[in-house]
Residue, then its C-alpha position, 0 to 999 in steps of 0.5 A: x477499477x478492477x481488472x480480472x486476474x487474465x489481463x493483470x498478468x498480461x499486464x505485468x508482463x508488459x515491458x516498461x517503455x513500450x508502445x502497445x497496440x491492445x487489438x480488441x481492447x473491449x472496455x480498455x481495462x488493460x490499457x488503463x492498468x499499463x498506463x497506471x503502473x507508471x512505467x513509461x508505457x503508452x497505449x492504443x485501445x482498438x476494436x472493431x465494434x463501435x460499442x466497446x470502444x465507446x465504454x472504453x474512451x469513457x472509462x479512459x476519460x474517468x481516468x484522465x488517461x487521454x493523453x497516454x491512451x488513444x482509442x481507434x476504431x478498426x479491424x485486427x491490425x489495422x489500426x497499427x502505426x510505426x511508433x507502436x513497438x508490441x502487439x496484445x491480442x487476448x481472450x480470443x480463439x487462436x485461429x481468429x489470431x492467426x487470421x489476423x497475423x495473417x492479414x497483416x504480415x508488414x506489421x509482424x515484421x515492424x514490431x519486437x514483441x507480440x502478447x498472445x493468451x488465445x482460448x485454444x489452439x495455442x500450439x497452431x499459435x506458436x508454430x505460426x509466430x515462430x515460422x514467422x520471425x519470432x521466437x518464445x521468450x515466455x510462458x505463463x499460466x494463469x487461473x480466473x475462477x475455474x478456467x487456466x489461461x496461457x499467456x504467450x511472449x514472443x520477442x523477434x528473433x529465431x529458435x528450433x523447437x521440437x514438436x514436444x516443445x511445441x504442444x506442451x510450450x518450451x518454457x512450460x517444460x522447463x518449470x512445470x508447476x502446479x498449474x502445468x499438472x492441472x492444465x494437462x491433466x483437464x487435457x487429458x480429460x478433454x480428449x478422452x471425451x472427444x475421443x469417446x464421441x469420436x466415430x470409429x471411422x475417424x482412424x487418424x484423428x483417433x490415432x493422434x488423440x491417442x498419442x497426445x493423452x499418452x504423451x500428456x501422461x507421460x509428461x505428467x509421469x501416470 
């Protein structure tokens, strides 16, 4: 089976000996690479379309993982029980996952560890779990073909992040790297485009734009 190399690194950041609830799982290919590290993990494959989660109790069952995977069918967190310890939601926009945070607050409060890789809005995504009993104990990049993920850990607990910390990460600061420097550099990009296509009435937004690409290039020392 393969796995793409998002999901890999999500995965091998997954601490042995959790109980992982993988909110919309598509086919379980996550799952199915937890459980076939052999470190004691379990997990549940939840999605809220019938369709996926039937190829996923399929490729479960090619697998013979039945017994370690349990497939469920519902929307965002619903699907969460007491004996689940980590939440792992991926591939989605980051305000889809402060909805779905959002609809379930007692869960945030049960579990000690939540998995996000949201396709945007990542800092809105860190300040929500950090305002709400986590902090960040890691940050990774990652590459699949022409696209660079982040993928964020938050453990229980509190910390103070300053607002610099919060939009380029904390831990992304502190070891930078290849793939930092190529992040915000397409950042800078991206708002330089949207600032391009932005009316001359939109005076804040323009202004915000601004002071994010130089506070990007400063970072980035151009």
């Amino acid at each position: 089976m393969k796995i793409n190399e998002r999901l890999k690194k999500i995965g091998d950041l997954v601490e042995a000996n959790s109980f992982c609830l993988d909110v919309g799982c598509d086919h379980a290919f996550l799952d199915i690479y937890l459980v076939k590290r052999n470190q004691n993990i379990k997990a549940v494959a939840s999605d809220i379309v019938e369709g996926p989660l039937a190829q996923a109790k399929q490729n479960i069952k090619r697998e013979r993982l039945e017994k370690e995977i349990e497939t469920r069918l519902g929307d965002g967190l619903s699907t969460y029980t007491d004996d689940i310890d980590t939440i792992i939601i991926s591939g989605m926009g980051g305000r889809n996952m402060i909805g779905i945070m959002k609809a379930s607050p007692n869960v945030l409060k049960k579990v000690k560890t939540i998995i996000l890789s949201p396709n945007n809005y990542q800092e809105d995504v860190k300040r929500y779990c950090c305002k709400n009993g986590f902090y960040i104990e890691k940050e990774e990049f990652v590459k699949e073909k022409k696209f660079i993920y982040q993928i964020i850990i938050f453990k229980k607990g509190k910390k103070h992040y300053s607002k610099k910390e919060y939009f380029f990460g904390p831990i992304f600061l502190e070891k930078k790297g290849p793939l930092f420097q190529e992040y915000f550099k397409r950042e800078i990009t991206t708002r330089g485009i949207v600032l391009s296509l932005l009316p001359r009435n939109f005076y804040l937004k323009r202004i915000q734009l601004k002071r994010e690409i130089q506070m990007i290039k400063s970072e980035l020392g151009d």
